[in-house]
MARROLUM-648810 format. One record per residue: residue number from 1; residue in one letter; x, y, z of N, C-alpha, C in turn. Coordinates in pm, whole numbers. Layout:
REM residues N
<rec nr="NUM" rest="A" n_xx="X" n_yy="Y" n_zz="Z" ca_xx="X" ca_yy="Y" ca_zz="Z" c_xx="X" c_yy="Y" c_zz="Z"/>
...
END
This chain:
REM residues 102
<rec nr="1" rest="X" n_xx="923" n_yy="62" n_zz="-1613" ca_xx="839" ca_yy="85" ca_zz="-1496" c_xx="775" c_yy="224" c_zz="-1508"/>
<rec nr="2" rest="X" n_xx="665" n_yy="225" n_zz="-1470" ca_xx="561" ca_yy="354" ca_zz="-1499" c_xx="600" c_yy="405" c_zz="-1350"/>
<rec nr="3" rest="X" n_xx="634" n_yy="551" n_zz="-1336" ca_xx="633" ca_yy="546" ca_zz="-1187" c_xx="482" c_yy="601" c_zz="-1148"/>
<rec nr="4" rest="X" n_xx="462" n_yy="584" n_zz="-1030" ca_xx="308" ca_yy="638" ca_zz="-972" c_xx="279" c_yy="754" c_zz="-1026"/>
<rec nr="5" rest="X" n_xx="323" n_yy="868" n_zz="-1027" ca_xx="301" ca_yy="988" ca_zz="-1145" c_xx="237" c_yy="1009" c_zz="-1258"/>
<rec nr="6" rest="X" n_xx="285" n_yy="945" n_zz="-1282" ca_xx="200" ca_yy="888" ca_zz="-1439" c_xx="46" c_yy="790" c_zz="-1388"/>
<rec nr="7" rest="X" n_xx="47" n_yy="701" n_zz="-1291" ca_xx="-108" ca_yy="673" ca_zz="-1295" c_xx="-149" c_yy="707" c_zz="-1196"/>
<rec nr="8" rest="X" n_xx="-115" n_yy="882" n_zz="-1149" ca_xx="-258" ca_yy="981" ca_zz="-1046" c_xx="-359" c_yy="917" c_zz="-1107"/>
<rec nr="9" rest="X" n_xx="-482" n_yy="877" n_zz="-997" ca_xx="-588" ca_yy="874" ca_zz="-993" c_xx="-694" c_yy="765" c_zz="-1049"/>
<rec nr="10" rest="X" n_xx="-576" n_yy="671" n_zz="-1069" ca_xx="-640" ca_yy="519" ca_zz="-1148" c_xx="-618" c_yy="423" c_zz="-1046"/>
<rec nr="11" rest="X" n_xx="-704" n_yy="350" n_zz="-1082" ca_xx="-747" ca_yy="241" ca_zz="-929" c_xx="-669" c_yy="75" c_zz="-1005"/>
<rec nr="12" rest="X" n_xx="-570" n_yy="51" n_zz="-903" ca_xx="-487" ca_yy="-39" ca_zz="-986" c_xx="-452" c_yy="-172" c_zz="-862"/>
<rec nr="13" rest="X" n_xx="-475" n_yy="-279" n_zz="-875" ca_xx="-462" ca_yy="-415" ca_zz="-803" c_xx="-288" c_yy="-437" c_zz="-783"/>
<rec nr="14" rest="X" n_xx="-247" n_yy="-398" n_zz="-638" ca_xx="-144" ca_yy="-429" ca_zz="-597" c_xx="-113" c_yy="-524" c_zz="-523"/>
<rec nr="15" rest="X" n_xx="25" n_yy="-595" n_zz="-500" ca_xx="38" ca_yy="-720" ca_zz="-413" c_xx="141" c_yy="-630" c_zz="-327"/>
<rec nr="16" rest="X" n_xx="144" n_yy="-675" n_zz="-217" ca_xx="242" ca_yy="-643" ca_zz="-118" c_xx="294" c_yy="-728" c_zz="-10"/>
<rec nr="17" rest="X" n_xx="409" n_yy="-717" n_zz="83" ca_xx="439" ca_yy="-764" ca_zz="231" c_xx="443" c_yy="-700" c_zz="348"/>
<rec nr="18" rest="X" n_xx="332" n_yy="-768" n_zz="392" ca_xx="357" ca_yy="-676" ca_zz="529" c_xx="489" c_yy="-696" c_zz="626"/>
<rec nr="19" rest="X" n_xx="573" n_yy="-548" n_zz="613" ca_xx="639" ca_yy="-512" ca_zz="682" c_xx="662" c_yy="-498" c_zz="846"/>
<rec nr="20" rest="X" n_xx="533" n_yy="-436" n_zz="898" ca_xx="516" ca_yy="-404" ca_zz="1064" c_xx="352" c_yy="-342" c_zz="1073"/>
<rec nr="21" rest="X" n_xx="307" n_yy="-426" n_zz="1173" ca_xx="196" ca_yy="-314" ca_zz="1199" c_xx="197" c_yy="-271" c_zz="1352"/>
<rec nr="22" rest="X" n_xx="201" n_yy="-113" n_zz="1318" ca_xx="260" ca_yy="-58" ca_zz="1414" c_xx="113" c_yy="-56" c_zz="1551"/>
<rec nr="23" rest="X" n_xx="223" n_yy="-73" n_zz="1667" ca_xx="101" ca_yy="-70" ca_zz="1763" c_xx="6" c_yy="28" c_zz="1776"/>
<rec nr="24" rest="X" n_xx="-118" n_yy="-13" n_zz="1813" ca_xx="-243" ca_yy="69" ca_zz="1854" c_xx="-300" c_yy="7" c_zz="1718"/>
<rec nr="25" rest="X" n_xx="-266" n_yy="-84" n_zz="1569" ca_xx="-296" ca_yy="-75" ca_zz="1484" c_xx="-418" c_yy="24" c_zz="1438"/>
<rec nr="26" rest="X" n_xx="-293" n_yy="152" n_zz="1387" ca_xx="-359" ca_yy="255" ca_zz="1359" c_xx="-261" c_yy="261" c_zz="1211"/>
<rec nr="27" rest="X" n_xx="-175" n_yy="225" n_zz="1186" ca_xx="-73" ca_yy="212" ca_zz="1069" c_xx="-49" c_yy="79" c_zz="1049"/>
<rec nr="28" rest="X" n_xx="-37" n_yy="140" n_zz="910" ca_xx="86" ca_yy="-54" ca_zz="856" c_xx="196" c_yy="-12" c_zz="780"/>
<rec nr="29" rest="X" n_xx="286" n_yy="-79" n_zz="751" ca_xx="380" ca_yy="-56" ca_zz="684" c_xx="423" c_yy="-192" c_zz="569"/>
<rec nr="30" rest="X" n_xx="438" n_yy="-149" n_zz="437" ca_xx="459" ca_yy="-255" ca_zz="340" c_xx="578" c_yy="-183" c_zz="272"/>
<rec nr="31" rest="X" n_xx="627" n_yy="-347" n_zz="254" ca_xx="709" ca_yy="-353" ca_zz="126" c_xx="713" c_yy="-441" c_zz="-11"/>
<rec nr="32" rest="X" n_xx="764" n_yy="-377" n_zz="-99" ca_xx="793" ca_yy="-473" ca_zz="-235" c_xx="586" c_yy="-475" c_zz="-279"/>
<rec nr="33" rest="X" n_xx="553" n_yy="-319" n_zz="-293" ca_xx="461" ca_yy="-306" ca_zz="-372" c_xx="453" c_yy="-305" c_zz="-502"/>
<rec nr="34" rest="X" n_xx="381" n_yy="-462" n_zz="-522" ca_xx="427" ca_yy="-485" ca_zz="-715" c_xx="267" c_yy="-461" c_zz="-766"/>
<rec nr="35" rest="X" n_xx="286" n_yy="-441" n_zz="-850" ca_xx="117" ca_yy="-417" ca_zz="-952" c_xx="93" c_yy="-540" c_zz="-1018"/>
<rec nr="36" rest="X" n_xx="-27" n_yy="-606" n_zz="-994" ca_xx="-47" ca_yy="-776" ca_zz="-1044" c_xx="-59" c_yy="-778" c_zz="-1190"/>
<rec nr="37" rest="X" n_xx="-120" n_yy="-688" n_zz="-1255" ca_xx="-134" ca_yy="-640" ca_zz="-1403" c_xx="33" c_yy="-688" c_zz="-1427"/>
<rec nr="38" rest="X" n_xx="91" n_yy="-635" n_zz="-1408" ca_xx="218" ca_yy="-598" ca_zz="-1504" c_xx="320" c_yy="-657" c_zz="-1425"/>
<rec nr="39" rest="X" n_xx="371" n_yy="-683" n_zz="-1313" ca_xx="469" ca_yy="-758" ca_zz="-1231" c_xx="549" c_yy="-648" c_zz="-1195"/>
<rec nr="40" rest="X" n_xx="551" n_yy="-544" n_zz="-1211" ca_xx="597" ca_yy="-440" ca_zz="-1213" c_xx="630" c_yy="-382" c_zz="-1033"/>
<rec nr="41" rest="X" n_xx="750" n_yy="-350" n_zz="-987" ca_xx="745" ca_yy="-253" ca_zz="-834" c_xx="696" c_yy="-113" c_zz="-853"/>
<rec nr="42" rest="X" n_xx="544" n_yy="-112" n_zz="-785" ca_xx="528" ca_yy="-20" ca_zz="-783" c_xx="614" c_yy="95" c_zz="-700"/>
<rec nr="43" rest="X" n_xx="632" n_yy="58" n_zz="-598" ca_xx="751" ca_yy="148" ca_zz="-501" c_xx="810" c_yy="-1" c_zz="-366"/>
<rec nr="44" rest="X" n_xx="863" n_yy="105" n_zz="-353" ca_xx="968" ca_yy="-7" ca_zz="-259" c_xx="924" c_yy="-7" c_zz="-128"/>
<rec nr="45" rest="X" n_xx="849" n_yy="87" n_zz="-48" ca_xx="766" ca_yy="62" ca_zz="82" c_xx="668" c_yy="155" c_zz="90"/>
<rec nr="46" rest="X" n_xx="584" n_yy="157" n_zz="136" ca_xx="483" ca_yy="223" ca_zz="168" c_xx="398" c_yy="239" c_zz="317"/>
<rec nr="47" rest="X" n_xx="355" n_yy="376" n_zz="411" ca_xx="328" ca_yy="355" ca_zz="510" c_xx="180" c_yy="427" c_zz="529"/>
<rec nr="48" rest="X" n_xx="63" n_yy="358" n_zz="593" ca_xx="-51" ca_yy="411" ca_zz="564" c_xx="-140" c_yy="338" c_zz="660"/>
<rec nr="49" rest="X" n_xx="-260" n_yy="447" n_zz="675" ca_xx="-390" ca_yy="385" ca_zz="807" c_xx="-419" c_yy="255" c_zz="772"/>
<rec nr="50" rest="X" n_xx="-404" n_yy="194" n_zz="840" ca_xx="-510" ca_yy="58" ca_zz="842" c_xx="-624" c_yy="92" c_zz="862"/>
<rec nr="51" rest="X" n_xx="-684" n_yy="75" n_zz="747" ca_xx="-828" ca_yy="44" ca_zz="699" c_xx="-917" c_yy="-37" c_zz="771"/>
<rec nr="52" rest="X" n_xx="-1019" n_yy="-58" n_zz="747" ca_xx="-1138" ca_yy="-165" ca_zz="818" c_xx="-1095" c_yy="-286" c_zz="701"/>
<rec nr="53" rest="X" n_xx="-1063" n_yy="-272" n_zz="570" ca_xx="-1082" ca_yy="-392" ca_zz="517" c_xx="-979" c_yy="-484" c_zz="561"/>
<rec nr="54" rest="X" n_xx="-847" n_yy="-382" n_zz="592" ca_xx="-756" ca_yy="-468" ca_zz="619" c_xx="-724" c_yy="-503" c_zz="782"/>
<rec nr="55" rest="X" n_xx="-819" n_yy="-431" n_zz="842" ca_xx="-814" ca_yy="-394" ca_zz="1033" c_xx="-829" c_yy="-585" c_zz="1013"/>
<rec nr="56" rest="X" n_xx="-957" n_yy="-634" n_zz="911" ca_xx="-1046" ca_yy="-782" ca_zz="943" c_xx="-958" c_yy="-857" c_zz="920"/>
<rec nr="57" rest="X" n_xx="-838" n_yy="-837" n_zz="857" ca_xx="-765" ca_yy="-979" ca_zz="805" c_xx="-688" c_yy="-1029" c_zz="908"/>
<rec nr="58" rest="X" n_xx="-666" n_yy="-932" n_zz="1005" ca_xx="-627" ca_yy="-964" ca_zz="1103" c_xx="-398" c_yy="-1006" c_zz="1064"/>
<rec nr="59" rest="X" n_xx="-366" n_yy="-859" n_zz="994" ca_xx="-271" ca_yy="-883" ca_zz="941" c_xx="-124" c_yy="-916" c_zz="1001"/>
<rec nr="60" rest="X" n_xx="-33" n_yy="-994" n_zz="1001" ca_xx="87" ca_yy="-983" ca_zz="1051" c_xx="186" c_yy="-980" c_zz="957"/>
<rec nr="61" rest="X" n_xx="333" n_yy="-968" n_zz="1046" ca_xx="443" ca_yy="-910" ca_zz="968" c_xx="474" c_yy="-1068" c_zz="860"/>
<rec nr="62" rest="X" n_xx="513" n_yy="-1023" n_zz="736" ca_xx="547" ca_yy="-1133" ca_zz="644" c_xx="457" c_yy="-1176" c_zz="583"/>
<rec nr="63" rest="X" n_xx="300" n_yy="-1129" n_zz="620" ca_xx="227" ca_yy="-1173" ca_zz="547" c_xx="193" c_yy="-1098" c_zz="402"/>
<rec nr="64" rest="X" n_xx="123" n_yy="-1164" n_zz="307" ca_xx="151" ca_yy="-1117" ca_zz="187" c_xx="-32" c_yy="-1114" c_zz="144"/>
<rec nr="65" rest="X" n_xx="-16" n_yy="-985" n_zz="83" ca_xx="-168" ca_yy="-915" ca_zz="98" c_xx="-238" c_yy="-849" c_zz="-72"/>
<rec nr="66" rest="X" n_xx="-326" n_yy="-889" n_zz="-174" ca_xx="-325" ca_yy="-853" ca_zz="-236" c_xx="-447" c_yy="-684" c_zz="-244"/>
<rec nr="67" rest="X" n_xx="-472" n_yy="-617" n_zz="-301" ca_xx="-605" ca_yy="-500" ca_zz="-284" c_xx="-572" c_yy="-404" c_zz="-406"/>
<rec nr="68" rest="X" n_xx="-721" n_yy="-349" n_zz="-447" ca_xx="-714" ca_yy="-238" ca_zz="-541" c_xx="-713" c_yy="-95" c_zz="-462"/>
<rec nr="69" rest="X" n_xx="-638" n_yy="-10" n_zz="-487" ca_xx="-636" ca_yy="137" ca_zz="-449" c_xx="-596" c_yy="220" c_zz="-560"/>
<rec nr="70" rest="X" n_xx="-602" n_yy="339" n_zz="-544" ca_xx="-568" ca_yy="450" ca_zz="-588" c_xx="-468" c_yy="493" c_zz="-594"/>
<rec nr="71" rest="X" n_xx="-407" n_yy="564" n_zz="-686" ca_xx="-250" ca_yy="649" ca_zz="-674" c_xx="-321" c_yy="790" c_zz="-669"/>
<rec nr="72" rest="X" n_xx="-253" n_yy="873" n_zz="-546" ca_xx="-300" ca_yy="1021" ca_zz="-516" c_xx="-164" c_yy="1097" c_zz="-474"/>
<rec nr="73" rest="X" n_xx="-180" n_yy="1222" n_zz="-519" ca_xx="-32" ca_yy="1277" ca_zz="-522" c_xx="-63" c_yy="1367" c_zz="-380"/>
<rec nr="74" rest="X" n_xx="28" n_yy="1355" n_zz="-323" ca_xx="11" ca_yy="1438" ca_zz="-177" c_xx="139" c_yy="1491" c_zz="-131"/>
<rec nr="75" rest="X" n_xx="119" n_yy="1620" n_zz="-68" ca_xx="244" ca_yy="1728" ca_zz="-60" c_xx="243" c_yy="1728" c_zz="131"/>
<rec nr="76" rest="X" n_xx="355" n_yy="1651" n_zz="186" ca_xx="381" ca_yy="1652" ca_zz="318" c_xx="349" c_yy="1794" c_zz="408"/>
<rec nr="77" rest="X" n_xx="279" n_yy="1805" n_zz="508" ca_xx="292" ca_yy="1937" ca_zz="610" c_xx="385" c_yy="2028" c_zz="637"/>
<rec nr="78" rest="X" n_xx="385" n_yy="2114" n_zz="585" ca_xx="493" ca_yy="2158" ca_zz="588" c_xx="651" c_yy="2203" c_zz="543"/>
<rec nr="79" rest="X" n_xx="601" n_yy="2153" n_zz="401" ca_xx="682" ca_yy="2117" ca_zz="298" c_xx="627" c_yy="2166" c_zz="172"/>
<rec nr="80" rest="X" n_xx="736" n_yy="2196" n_zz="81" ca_xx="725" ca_yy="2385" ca_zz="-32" c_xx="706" c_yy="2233" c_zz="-148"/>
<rec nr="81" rest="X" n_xx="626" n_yy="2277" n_zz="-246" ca_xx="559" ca_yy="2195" ca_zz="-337" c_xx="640" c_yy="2107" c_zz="-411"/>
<rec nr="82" rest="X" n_xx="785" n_yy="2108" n_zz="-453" ca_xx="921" ca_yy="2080" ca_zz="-465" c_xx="911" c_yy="1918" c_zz="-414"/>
<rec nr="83" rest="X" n_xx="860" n_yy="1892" n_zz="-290" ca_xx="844" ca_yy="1732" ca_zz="-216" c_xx="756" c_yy="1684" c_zz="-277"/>
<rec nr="84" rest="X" n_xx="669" n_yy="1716" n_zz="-353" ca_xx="527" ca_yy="1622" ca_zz="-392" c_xx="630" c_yy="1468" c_zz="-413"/>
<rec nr="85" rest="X" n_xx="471" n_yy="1422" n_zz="-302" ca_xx="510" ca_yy="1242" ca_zz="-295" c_xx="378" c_yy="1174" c_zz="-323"/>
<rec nr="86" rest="X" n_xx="346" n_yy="1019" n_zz="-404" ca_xx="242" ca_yy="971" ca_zz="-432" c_xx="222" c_yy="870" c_zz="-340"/>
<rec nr="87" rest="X" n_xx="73" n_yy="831" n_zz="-318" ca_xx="13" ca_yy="746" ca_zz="-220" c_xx="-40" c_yy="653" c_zz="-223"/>
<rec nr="88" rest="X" n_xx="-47" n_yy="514" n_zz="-224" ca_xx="-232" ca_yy="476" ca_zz="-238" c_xx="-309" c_yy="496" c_zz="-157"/>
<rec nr="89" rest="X" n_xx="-439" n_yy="499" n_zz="-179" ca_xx="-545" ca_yy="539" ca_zz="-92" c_xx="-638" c_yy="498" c_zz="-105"/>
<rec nr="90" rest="X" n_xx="-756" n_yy="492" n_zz="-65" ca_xx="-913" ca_yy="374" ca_zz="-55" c_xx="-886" c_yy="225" c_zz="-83"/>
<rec nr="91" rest="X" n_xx="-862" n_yy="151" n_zz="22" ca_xx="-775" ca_yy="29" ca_zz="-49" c_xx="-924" c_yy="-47" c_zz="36"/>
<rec nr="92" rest="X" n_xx="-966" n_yy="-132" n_zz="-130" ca_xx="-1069" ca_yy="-199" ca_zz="-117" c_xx="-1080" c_yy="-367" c_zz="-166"/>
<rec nr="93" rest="X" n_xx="-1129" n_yy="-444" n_zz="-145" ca_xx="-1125" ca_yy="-568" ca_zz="-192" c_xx="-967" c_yy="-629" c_zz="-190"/>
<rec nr="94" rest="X" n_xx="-950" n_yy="-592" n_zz="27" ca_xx="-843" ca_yy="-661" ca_zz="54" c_xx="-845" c_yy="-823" c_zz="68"/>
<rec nr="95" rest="X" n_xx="-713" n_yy="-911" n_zz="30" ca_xx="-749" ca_yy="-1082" ca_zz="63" c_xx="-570" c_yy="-1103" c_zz="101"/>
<rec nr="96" rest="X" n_xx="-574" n_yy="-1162" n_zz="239" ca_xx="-438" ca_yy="-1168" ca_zz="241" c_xx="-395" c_yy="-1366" c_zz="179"/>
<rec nr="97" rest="X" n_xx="-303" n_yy="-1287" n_zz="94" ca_xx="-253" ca_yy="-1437" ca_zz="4" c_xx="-173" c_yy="-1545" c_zz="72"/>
<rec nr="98" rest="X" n_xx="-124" n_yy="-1513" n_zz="158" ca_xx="-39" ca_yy="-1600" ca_zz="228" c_xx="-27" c_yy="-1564" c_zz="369"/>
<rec nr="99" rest="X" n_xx="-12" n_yy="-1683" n_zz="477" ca_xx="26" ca_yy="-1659" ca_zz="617" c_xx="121" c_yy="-1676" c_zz="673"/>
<rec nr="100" rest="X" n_xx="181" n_yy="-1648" n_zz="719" ca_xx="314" ca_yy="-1663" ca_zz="827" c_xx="316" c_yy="-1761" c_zz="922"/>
<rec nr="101" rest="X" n_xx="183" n_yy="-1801" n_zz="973" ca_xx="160" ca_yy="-1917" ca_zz="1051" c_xx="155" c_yy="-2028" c_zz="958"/>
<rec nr="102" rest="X" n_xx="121" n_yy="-2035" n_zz="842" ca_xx="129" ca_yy="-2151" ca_zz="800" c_xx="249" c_yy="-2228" c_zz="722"/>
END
């Protein structure tokens, strides 16, 4: 497994589950982020703005969501450079793969 470190700044097609989207949907939360290339876990959860691409899918918990983004290395508020943690970010050409209602 490559961890995110190694691909700062390359735009890579991930699958995920949605975990929770937190009210006001202003956040989402995923887990079991795998990379479709390689089958690979990218990380084990991830928490981040809901986007417009993904605001439309109109997402719920369990549903399973594929999109290309970015890996970006980002250092928490407040926190001595020692924490650097990686992100995805610009998540574009979202399609959710599966529904929970169905």
């Amino acid at each position: 497994m490559r961890p995110l470190e190694d691909l700062q700044g390359e735009r890579l097609r991930f699958r995920a589950t949605v975990k929770e989207v937190e009210s006001g949907k202003t956040h989402i939360r995923f887990t079991n982020i795998i990379r479709t290339d390689t089958n690979e876990v990218a990380c084990e959860y991830l928490r981040n703005r809901l986007s417009k691409n993904m605001l439309k899918l109109d997402l719920k918990e369990g549903d399973v969501v594929e999109f290309d983004a970015r890996v970006k290395m980002c250092i928490p508020f407040g926190h001595v450079i020692k924490t650097i943690r990686y992100k995805l970010y610009r998540f574009t050409n979202c399609e959710k793969i599966t529904n929970t209602e169905a």
